[in-house]
VEXDREN-2710 file (C-alpha; in Angstrom, 1 decimal):
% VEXDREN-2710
k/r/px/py/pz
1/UNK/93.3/52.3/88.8
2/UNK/95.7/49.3/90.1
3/UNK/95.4/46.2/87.7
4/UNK/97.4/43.2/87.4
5/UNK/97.0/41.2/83.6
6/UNK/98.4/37.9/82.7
7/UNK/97.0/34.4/80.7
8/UNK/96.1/31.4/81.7
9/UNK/94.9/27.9/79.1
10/UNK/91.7/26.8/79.8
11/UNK/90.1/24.2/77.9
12/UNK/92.7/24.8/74.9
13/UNK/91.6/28.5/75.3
14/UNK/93.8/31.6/76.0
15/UNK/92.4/33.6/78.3
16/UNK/93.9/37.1/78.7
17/UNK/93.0/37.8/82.7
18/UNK/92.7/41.5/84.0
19/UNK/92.1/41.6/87.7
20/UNK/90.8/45.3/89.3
21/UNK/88.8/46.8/91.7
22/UNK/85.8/45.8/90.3
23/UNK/82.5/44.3/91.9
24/UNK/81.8/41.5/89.5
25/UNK/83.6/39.0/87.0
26/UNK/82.8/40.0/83.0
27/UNK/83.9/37.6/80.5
28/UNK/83.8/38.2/77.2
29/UNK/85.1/37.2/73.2
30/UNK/86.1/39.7/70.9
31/UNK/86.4/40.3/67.0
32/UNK/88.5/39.7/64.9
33/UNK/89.6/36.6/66.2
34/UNK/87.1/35.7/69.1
35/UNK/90.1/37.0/71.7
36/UNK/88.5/35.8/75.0
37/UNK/89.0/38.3/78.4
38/UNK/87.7/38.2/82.0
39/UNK/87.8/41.4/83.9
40/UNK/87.6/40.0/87.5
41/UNK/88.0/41.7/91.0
42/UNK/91.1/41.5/92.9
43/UNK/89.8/39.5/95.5
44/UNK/88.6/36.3/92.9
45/UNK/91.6/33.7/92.4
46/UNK/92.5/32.2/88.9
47/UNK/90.4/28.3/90.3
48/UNK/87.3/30.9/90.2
49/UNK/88.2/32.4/86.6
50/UNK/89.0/29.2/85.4
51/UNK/85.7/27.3/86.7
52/UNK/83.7/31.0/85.1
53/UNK/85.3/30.2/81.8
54/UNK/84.9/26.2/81.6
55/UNK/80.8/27.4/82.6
56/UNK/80.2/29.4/79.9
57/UNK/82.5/27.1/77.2
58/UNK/79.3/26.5/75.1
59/UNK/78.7/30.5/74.6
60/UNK/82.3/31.1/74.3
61/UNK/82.7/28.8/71.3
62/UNK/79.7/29.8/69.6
63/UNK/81.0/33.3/69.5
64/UNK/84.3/32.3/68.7
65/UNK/82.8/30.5/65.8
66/UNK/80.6/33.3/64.7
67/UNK/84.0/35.5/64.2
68/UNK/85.7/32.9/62.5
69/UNK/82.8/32.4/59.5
70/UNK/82.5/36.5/59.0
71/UNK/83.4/37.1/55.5
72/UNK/86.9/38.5/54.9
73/UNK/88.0/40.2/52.1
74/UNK/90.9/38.5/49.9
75/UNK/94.4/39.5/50.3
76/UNK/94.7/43.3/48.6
77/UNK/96.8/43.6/45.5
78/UNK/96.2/47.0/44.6
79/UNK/95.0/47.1/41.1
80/UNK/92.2/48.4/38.9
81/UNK/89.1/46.3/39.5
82/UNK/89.7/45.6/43.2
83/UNK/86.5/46.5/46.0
84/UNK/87.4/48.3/48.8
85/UNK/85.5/50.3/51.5
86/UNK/85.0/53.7/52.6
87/UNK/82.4/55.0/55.1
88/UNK/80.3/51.4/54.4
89/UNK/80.5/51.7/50.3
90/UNK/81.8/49.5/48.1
91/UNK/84.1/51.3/45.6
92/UNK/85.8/49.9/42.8
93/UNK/90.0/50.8/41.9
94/UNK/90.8/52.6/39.4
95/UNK/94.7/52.7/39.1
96/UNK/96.0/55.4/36.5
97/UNK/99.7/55.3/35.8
98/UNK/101.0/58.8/36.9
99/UNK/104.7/59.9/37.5
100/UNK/104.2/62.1/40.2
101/UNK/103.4/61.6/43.5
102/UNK/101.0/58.1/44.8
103/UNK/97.8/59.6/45.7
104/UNK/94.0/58.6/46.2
105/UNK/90.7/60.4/45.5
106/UNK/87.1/59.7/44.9
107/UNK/85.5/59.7/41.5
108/UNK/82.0/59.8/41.8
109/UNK/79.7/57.3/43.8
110/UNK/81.9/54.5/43.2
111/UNK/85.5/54.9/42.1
112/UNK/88.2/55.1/44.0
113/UNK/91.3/56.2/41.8
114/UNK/94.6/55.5/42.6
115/UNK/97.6/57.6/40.7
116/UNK/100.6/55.9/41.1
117/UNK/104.1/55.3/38.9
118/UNK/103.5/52.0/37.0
119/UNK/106.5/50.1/39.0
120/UNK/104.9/51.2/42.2
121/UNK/104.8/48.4/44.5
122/UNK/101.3/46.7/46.5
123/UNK/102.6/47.9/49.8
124/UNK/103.6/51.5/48.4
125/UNK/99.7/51.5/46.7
126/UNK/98.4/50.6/50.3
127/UNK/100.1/53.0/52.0
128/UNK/98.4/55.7/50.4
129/UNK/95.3/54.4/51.1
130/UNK/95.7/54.2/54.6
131/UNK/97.0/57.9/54.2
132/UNK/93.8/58.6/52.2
133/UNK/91.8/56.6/54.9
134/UNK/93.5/58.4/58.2
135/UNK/93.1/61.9/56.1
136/UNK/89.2/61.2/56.0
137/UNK/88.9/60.3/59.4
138/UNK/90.9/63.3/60.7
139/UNK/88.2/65.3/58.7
140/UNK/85.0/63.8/60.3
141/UNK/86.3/63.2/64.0
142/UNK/86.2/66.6/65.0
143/UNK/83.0/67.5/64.1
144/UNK/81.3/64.6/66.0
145/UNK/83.7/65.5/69.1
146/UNK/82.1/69.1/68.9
147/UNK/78.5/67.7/68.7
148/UNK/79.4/64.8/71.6
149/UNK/81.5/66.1/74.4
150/UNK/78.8/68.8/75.3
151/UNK/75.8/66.5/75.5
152/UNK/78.0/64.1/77.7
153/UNK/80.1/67.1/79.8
154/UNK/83.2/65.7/78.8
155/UNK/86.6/66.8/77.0
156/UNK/89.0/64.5/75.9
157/UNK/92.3/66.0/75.8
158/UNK/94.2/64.1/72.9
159/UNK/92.9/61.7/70.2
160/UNK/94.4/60.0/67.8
161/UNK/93.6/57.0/64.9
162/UNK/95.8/54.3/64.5
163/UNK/95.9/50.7/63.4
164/UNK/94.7/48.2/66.0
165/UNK/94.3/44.2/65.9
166/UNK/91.4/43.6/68.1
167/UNK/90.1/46.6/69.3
168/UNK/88.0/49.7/67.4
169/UNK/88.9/52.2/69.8
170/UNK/90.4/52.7/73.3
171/UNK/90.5/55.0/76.0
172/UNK/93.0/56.0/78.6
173/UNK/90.8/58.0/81.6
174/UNK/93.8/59.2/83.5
175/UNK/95.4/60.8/80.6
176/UNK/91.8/61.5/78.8
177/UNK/93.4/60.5/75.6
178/UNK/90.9/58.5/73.1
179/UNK/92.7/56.1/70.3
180/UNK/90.3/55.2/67.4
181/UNK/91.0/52.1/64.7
182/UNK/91.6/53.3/61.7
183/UNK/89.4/50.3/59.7
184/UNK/86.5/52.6/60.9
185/UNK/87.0/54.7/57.9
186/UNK/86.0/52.0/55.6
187/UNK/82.6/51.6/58.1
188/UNK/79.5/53.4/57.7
189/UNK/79.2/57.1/59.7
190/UNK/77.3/55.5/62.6
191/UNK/79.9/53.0/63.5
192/UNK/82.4/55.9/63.7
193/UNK/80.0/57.7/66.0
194/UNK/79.2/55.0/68.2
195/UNK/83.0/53.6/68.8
196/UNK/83.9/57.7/69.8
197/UNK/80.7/58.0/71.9
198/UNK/81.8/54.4/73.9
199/UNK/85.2/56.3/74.4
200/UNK/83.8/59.1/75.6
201/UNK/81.7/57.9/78.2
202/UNK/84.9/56.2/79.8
203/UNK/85.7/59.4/80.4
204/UNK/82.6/59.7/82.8
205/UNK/83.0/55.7/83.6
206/UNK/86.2/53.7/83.2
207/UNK/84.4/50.0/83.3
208/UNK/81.8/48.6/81.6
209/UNK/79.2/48.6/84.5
210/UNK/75.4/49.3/84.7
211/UNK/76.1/53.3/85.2
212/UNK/78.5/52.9/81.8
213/UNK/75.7/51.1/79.7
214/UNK/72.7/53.6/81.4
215/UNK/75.2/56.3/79.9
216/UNK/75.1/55.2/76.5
217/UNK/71.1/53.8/76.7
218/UNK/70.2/57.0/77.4
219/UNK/72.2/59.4/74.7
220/UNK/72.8/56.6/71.7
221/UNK/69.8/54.3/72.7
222/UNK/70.0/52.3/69.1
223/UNK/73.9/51.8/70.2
224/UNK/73.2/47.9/70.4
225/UNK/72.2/47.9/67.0
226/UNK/75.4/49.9/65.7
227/UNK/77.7/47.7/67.6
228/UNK/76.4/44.1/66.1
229/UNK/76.4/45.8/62.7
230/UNK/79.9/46.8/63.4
231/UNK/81.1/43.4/64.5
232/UNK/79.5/41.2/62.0
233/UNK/81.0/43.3/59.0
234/UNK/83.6/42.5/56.6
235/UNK/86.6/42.3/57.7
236/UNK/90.1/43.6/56.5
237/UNK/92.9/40.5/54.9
238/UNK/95.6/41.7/57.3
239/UNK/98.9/40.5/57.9
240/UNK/100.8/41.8/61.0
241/UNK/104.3/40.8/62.5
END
């Protein structure tokens, strides 16, 4: 599917504009940051975008403003004490000097133990956690693409986790490969489930259109529910380049 993408400043705002052969304009603001997006058809010129986005400037900043006050955790320092998440529990760190290899496992309900050299560095601790993390995932993704693809009739050919900024998953129809956000592993099960269902079903249809949303009404009606849930959690402290 053709599409041309490129920003324009409205009202102090960046807009990120994708234009396609679409029937209607969609605007909307997503988490973390409250990045704002219009989908437009081909046909509508940037005077139209720009008069969409100054009409809905109220909504837009309320939602903007909604992302901006959802808790965060504090920057990560790796050490015994420290909360983190996995599958929508709060564990505590346990870091036990170890000379061997850095690794991560769980300790009952609510440990997470870290073994790690005593000079091992904050980033070198993270890193194994996000191995830990993607390890997890890799174990639970198949299973709910063998319950999913039949009950929708479709087969992704490739999917993969990796870390994204703004988005919990994506999907690329043409090449039917699904990319999941590896911050899902710290969310509960059903956030997981719902983010690979929405992929899926843009492997039936690639925009966000009545047919999409009937899609997921009918197999993952409480979907709704899942995805505020998702979007009002905690969010990671993350510092990219």
């Amino acid at each position: 599917m053709a599409t041309d993408s490129h920003t324009l400043h409205i009202a102090g705002l960046s807009v990120e504009v994708v234009r396609k052969p679409i029937k209607n304009l969609h605007l909307g603001v997503y988490p973390p940051e409250g990045r704002v997006r219009v989908a437009t058809p081909l046909a509508v010129d940037d005077d139209a975008v720009r008069m969409a986005v100054i009409n809905r400037l109220g909504w837009i900043k309320r939602q903007r403003a909604r992302f901006q006050e959802q808790p965060r955790q504090s920057q990560r320092r790796m050490v015994s004490g420290e909360s983190h998440y996995f599958l929508g529990q709060r564990y505590r760190l346990r870091v036990i000097a170890h000379d061997g290899a850095t690794r991560i496992s769980l300790r009952g309900k609510r440990v997470l133990e870290l073994r790690a050299r005593p000079d091992s560095s904050a980033e070198k601790r993270e890193e194994a956690l996000q191995a830990f993390y993607r390890a997890e995932l890799k174990q639970r993704v198949p299973e709910l693409l063998d319950k999913w693809q039949p009950i929708l009739g479709v087969e992704a050919a490739a999917w993969g986790i990796k870390r994204m900024k703004t988005k919990w998953g994506t999907c690329n129809p043409t090449a039917r490969r699904i990319w999941l956000n590896l911050e899902l592993a710290k969310k509960p099960v059903q956030c997981l489930e719902y983010i690979l269902v929405h992929e899926l079903t843009h492997l039936i249809e690639r925009t966000h259109n009545e047919r999409f949303l009937s899609v997921l009404d009918r197999h993952l009606p409480h979907w709704r529910l899942v995805r505020d849930e998702l979007n009002s959690s905690m969010l990671a402290d993350e510092r990219w380049s």
